[in-house]
C-alpha positions as CSV (number, residue, x, y, z in Angstrom):
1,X,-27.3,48.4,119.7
2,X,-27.8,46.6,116.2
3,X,-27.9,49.8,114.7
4,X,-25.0,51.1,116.2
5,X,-22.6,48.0,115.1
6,X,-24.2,48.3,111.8
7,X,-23.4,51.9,111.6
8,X,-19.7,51.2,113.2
9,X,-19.1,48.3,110.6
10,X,-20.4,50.7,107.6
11,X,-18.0,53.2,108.6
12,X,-15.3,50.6,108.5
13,X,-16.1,49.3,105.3
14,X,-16.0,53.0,104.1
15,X,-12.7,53.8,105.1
16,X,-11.6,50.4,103.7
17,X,-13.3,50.9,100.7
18,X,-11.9,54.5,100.8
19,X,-8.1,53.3,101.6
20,X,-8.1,50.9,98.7
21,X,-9.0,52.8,95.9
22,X,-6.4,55.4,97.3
23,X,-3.9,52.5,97.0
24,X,-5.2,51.7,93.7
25,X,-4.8,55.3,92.4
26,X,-1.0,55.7,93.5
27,X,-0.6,52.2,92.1
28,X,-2.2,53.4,88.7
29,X,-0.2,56.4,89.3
30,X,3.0,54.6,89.7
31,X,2.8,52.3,87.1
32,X,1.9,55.1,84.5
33,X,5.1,56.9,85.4
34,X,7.1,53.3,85.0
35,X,5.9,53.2,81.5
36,X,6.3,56.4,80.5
37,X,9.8,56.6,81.8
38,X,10.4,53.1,80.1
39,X,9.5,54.9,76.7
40,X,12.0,57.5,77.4
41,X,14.5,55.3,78.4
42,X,13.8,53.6,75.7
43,X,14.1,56.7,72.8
44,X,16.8,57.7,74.6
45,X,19.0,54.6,74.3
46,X,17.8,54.5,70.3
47,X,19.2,58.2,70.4
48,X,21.8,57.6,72.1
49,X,22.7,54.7,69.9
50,X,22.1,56.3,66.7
51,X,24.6,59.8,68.4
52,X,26.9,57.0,68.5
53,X,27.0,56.1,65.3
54,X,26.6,59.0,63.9
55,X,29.9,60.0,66.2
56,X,31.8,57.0,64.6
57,X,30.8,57.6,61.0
58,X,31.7,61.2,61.6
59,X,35.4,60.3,63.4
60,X,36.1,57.8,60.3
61,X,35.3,60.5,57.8
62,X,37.5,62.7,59.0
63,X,40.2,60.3,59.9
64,X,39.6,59.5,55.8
65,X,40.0,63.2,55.4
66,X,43.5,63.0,57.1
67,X,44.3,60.2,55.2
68,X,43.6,61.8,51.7
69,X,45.0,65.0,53.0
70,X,48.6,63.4,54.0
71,X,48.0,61.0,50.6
72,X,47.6,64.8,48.5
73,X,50.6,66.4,50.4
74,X,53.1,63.5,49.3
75,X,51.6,63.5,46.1
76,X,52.4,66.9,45.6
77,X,56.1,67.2,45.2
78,X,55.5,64.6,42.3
79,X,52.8,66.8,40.7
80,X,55.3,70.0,40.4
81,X,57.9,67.7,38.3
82,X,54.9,66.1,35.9
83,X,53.4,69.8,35.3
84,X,54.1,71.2,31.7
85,X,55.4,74.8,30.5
86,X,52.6,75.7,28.5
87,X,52.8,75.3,25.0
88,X,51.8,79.4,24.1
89,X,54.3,80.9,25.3
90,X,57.2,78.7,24.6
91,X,55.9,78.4,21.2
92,X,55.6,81.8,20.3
93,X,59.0,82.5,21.6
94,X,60.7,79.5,20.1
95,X,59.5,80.9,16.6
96,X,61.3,84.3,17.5
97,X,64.3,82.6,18.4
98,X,64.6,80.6,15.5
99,X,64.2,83.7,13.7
100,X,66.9,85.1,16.1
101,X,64.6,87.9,17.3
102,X,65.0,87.0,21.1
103,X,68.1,85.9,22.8
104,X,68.7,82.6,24.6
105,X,68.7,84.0,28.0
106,X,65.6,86.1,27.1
107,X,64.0,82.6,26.0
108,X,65.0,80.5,29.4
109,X,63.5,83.5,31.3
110,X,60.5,83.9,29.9
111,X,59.8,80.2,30.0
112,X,60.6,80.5,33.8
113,X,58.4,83.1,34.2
114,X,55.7,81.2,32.8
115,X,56.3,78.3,35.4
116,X,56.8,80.7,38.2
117,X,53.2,81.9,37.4
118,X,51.6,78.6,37.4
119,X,53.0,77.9,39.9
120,X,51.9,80.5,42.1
121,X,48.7,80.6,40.6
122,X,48.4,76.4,41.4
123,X,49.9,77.4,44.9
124,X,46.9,80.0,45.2
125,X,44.1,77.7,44.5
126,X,45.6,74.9,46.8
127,X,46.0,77.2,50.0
128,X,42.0,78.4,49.2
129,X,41.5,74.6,48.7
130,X,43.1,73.9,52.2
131,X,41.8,77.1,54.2
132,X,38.1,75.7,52.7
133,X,38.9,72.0,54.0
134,X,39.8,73.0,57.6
135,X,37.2,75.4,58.1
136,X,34.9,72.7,57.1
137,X,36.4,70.4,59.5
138,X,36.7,72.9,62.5
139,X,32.5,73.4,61.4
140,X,31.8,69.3,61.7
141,X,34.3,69.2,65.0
142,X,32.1,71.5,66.7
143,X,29.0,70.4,65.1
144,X,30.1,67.0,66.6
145,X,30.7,68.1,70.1
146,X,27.3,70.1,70.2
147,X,25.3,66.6,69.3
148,X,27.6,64.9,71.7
149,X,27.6,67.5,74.6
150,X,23.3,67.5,73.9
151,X,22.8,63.9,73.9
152,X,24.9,63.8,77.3
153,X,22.2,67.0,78.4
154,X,19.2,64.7,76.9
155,X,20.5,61.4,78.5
156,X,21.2,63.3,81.8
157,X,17.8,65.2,81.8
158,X,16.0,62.1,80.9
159,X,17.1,60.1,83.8
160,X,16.3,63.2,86.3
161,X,12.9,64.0,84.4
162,X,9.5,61.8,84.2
163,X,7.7,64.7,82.7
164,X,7.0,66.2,79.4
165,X,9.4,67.9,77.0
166,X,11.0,65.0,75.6
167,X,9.3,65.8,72.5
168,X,10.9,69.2,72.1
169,X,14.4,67.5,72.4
170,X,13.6,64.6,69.9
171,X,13.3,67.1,67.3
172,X,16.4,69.0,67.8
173,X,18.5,66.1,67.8
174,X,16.6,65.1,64.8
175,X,17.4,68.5,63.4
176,X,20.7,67.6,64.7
177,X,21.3,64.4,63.1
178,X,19.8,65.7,59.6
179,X,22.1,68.6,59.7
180,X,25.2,66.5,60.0
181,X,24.3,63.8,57.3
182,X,23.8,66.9,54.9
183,X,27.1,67.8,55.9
184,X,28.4,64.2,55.6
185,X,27.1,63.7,52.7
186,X,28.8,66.9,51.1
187,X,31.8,66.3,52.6
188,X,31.8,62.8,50.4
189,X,31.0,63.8,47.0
């Protein structure tokens, strides 16, 4: 009968001991999840943070951009006044009329058609300016809403996923974030 309680009560313990260091695994288990979904919360709010910033720095650059733009656009009308016949041609056909080789009229026409062609050749280089400028912009709008619509994805997926990948998406939005400071950085100088 001693043997028999000893052998009941060494079963108990067994499934005791058993039972605990089941509750000790899932609590190892548990707690290893916690922390690494702490670190990912915790990249992701630094990410998130710095896609902020970078979004802010990128909306008061081109808000600067507008500004210089509408700045250039009423500075323009001044600029046709201030620019100069050049000297060449007026020069050159002064002498003849002086020497009354070319007629008055001939002489006002000619230095017209000299300032038509600057201008249309200023007017060229400012639409290639502008069509260079907005293209630009239109390339840093989207550029912007990818790293915006991709940290909402990595903010999303990181608050339905524990697991692994995260690395994979630090280094695009590292790629990301390089790829628009090159940008922002062009865009200043």
């Amino acid at each position: 009968a001693v043997l028999r309680r000893l052998s009941h009560l060494e079963s108990k313990f067994s499934s005791q001991i058993a039972r605990a260091q089941q509750e000790a695994e899932r609590l190892r288990e548990s707690t290893l999840t916690w922390a690494v979904a702490l670190a990912k919360d915790a990249a992701m709010a630094e990410f998130s943070f710095i896609m902020k910033g970078m979004s802010e720095v990128l909306q008061s650059q081109l808000r600067r951009m507008d500004h210089l733009e509408a700045q250039w656009r009423e500075a323009e009308p001044l600029h046709w006044s201030k620019v100069p016949v050049p000297d060449c041609d007026t020069t050159s056909i002064q002498g003849r009329l002086c020497q009354g080789e070319v007629p008055v009229r001939d002489f006002q026409t000619s230095g017209l058609q000299g300032r038509l062609c600057q201008v249309e050749e200023l007017l060229e280089r400012c639409c290639q300016h502008e069509e260079a400028l907005g293209s630009e912009l239109l390339q840093l709008a989207r550029r912007l809403l990818e790293v915006e619509l991709v940290r909402d994805a990595a903010s999303q997926s990181a608050a339905k996923d524990v697991g692994g990948g995260h690395g994979e998406q630090e280094a695009n939005l590292e790629a990301m974030l390089s790829s628009m400071q090159l940008k922002i950085d062009v865009l200043q100088q």
